[in-house]
C-alpha positions, 0 to 999 in steps of 0.5 A: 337419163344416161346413155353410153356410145362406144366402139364396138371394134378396133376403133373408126367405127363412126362413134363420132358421127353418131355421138354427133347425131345423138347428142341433139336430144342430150343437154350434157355430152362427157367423153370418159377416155383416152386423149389426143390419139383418138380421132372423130370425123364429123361432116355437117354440111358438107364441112368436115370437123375433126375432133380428137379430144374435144367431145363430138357434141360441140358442134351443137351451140346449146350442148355442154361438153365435158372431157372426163376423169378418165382423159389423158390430155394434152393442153397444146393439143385441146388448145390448138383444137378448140382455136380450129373450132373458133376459125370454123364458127363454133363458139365453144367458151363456157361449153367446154369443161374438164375434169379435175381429176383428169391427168395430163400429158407433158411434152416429154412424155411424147420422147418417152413413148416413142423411145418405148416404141423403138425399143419394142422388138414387136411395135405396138403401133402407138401414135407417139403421142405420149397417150401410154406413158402418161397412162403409165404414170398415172399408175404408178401415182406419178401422174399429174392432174389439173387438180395438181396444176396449181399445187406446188407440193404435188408439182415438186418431183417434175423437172424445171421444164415440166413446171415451166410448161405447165406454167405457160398453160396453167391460166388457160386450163383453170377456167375450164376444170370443174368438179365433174361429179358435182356438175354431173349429180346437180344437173342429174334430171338432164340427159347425158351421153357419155361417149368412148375412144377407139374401140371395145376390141382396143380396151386394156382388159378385155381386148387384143392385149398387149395390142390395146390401148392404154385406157378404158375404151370399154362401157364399164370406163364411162361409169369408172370414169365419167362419174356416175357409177355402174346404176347410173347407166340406162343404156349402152350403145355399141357402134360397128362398121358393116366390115371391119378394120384396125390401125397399127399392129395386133391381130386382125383374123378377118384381115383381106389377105390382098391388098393389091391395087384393084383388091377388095381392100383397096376397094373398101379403102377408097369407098370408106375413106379407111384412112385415120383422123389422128395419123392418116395411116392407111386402115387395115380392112378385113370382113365382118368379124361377127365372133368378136362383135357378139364378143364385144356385145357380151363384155360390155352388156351392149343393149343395142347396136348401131351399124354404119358404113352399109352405103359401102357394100352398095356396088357390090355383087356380094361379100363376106363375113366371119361366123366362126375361126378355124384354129389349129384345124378346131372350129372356134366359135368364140373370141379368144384371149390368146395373141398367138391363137387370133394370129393362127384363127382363119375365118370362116365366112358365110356369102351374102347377096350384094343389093346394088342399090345406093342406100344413101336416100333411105331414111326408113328402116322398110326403105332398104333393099331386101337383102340390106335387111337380111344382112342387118337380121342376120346380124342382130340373131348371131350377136342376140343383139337388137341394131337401133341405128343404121347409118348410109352416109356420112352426113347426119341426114343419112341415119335411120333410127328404128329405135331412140336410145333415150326411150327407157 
């Protein structure tokens, strides 16, 4: 069985917990996208484990993981990554694989990018990680793959520094590449999670465009690039904050427009811990955004939601979220492609009743205060999409599961 994870926002949804979560049902966990700019934060035991582009499921000792066709990787970085691993415990060698049609990144591409960036008279945001330059290369068909690592022929229009660097990397990175689409059709009776980077609101084709992410962060990217194909896919899970929030620069229509100190910003800020895995930046926060939510439900055929970060609403008296935009004086009640009409939208909010209650010891779905129920029913009839999962904490424990992803 396959089931697919991703983000159904701007990214920091919280994919990493529940991937971790999940991943104790699964033999294989492949992560399709992205590379070194995406960020996991995974608490076990009270330890924080941060993962940029190692899959979530490492930390189980029994799990294979695989970094996907789709990736765009840094050696130095997957390294430096898997030897934090080693120093918290994990014993990752012969359970880490990688795609040999994976491409990856070159120390300069890093100076390109963040050259790219300067030159931009409206910034993107990227992290300077050289993650859209090597995406760029890639296609243009002047990228390098660890299929080429070893052949010189295809080696023979990088620079001397290039092949140097490479060279230092090339007997640590061979051990671990596979043929993913052999691997994946001979061990075809397993369960497998494939697992995205940031977010569907982040994908650049059906997200805030030019404000995207260079890859696949949609559903379609795990059958495009975790090597099963579109039928192979049993189930698609979309994982969503309570609230929303964004990192760098785009549209954010359900932005708070205060930000001062004592705000509700700054509260969700605090209380979430809205600060980012990868750069550390502090996260825009904003409202639910329910229209780009039921968006992001009907692009990606999100069979069902998971929705964490509810423990953060505990204190409150009531909050907000957005049912709709009000553009140009127009009622809109769905999610625009336009830059320009998302940065004009102004959200119209609907007021839910807080329930003052800690969540954080339910472990049931009836355990829920009232109104916690009434805010996740609300949900689920404006996306016409089931919540599977809900989320009250940051540990594995606090995870109610209405329904398991792996029941066909």
């Amino acid at each position: 069985m396959n089931v697919v994870i991703i983000g159904a926002q701007w990214g920091d949804e919280g994919k990493g917990k529940m991937v971790d979560f999940l991943a104790s049902d699964a033999q294989i966990v492949v992560r399709f996208s992205g590379g070194a700019n995406a960020g996991h934060t995974i608490v076990l035991g009270g330890e924080k484990y941060a993962l940029h582009l190692v899959p979530s499921g490492i930390l189980y000792p029994d799990k294979t993981v695989i970094l996907g066709s789709g990736m765009v990787i840094d050696p130095e970085a997957l390294f430096k990554e898997l030897e934090d691993l080693e120093k918290k415990g994990v014993d990752w060698k012969g359970r880490v694989f990688i795609s040999d049609r994976a491409h990856l990144v070159l120390p300069r591409y890093r100076e390109m990018d963040r050259e790219t960036e300067a030159r931009r008279s409206k910034p993107i945001g990227t992290t300077g990680r050289g993650i859209g330059v090597a995406y760029s290369l890639k296609a243009s068909r002047d990228g390098v793959r660890l299929a080429d690592i070893d052949d010189e022929e295809r080696l023979v229009n990088l620079t001397d520094e290039d092949r140097a660097w490479l060279s230092l990397w090339k007997d640590r990175l061979l051990p671990l590449k596979i043929d993913m689409v052999a691997y994946l059709r001979q061990h075809r009776n397993t369960w497998r999670l494939f697992e995205g980077a940031q977010g569907a609101l982040l994908d650049i084709d059906t997200g805030t465009y030019p404000f995207v992410s260079s890859g696949m962060s949609c559903a379609a990217g795990a059958a495009a690039q975790g090597g099963i194909g579109p039928r192979g896919i049993d189930r698609i899970l979309g994982v969503f904050k309570a609230y929303s929030t964004r990192v760098g620069n785009g549209p954010f229509p359900t932005e708070f427009a205060d930000d001062s100190a004592g705000s509700l910003s700054q509260y969700i800020r605090t209380v979430g811990n809205e600060y980012g895995t990868t750069t550390g930046r502090p996260r825009r926060c904003g409202y639910l955004d329910l229209v780009a939510l039921r968006y992001a439900c009907a692009v990606n055929s999100i069979d069902r939601l998971v929705l964490t970060h509810l423990d953060v609403y505990d204190d409150l008296e009531e909050f907000e979220a957005c049912i709709g935009y009000r553009i140009d004086g127009q009622m809109r009640e769905d999610f625009p492609a336009s830059v320009r009409n998302l940065e004009r939208a102004e959200p119209v909010l609907r007021t839910f009743s807080g329930w003052k209650t800690a969540l954080g010891t339910c472990r049931t779905y009836e355990e829920l205060p009232l109104r916690a129920r009434e805010y996740i029913e609300f949900i689920e009839e404006f996306t016409e999409t089931p919540i599977s999962i809900v989320s009250v904490g940051s540990d594995r424990n606090h995870t109610i599961v209405r329904e398991s992803p792996w029941i066909k």
